[in-house]
N, C-alpha and C positions, 0 to 999 in steps of 0.2 A: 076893672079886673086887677086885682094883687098877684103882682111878679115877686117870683124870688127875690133873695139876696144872694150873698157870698155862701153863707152859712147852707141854702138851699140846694147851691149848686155843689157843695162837699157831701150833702146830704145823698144828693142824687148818685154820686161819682161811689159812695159808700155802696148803696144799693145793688147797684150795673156791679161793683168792683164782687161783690159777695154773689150775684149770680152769676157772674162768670166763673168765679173761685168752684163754687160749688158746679156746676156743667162741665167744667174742664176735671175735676176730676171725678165726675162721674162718668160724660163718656170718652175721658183721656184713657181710663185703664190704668194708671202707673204701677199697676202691681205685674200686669199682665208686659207694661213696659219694661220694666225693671227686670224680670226673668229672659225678655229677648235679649237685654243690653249685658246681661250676666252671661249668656248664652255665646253672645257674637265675641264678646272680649275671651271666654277661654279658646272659643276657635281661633281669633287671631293671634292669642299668645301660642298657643300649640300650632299654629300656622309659622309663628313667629324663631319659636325651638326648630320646629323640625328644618327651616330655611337655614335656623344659623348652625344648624350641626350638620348642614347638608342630606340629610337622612331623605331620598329622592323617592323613595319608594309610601314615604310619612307621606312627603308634599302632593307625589300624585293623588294617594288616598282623600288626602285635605283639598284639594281643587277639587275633586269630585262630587265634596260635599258642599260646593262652595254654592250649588243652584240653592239650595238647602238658607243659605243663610242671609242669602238675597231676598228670597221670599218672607224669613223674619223681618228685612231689614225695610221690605215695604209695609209689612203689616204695622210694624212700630210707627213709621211714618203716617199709615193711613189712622192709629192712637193722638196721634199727633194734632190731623186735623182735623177729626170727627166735631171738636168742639167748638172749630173756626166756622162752621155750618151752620149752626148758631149763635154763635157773638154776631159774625160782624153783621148779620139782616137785623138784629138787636140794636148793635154801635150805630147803625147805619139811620135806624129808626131813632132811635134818642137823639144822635146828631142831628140831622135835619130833622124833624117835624115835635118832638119833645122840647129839646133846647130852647129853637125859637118861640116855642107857644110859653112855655112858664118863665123867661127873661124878660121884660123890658126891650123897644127897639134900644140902641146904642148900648145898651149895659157892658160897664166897665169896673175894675175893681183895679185898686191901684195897692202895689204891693211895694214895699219898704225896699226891697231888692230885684237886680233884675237878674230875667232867665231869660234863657238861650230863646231863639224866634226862626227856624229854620224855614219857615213860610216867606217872611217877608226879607229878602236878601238886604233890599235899604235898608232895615231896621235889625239887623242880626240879634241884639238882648234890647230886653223893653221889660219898663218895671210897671206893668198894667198888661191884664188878663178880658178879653171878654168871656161871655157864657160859655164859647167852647174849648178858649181854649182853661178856663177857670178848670172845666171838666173834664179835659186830656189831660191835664197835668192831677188833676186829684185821683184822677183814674190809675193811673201810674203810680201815685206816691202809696193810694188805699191796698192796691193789686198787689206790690211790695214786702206792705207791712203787713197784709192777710198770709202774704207767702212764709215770709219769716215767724209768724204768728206760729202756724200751723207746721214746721216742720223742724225747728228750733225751742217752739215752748211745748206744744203741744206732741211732740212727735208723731204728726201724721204722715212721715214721708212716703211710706210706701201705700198711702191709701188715696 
């Protein structure tokens, strides 16, 4: 059987990295996000005036409404993790039973620099990656650069 290389497991971390990109903001909502987070900040600046002018009568009317902005402030959260429902039974899958089927047992890749190792406390940076962690860390670098790709070149922020 032919196991990956390095270049495989970047390959891989590319793939996972663009269908999470793409799932999280499908069903993250950011636009849907963006209008609650618009929403909560003029209430708590207008929470904010009416407190610092004293205007008791504003603040009462503003607590009243404050069941009101609780309820946004779950629904944003529940935006939030609609896409964590799907990644991590996805990460979960790749990680165990993907990874180890397309690696090599021991597969190691030795890298010129070392990075931080928060797993093993004896070893805190180590300049050598296995399969997964080759593929947390490219996961992380691809998830990144799609991020800033798409809302710095592309101006997709609000979509």
């Amino acid at each position: 059987m032919a196991y990956f290389d390095w270049t495989g497991g970047v390959l891989l971390a590319l793939v996972f990295a663009l269908a999470s990109f793409a799932i999280s903001r499908t069903l993250g909502n950011r636009r849907r996000v963006k209008e609650i987070q618009k929403e909560i900040n003029g209430f708590n600046a207008e929470l904010k005036k009416a407190a610092d002018s004293k205007d008791e009568k504003k603040v009462k009317q503003l607590t009243e409404r404050e069941s009101q902005v609780t309820k946004l402030m779950w629904e944003m959260m529940g935006y939030s993790f609609k896409p964590l429902l799907v990644l991590l039974p996805l990460f979960w899958i790749a990680y165990e039973f993907v990874l180890p089927a397309l690696f090599a047992p021991g597969f190691i890749v030795h890298l010129p620099f070392s990075l931080p190792s928060n797993i093993m406390f004896w070893e805190p940076w180590k300049d050598y990656l296995g399969a997964r962690g080759l593929f947390i860390y490219s996961l992380v670098v691809m998830g990144m650069v799609l991020e800033l790709i798409a809302t710095k070149v592309l101006k997709m922020d609000g979509i």
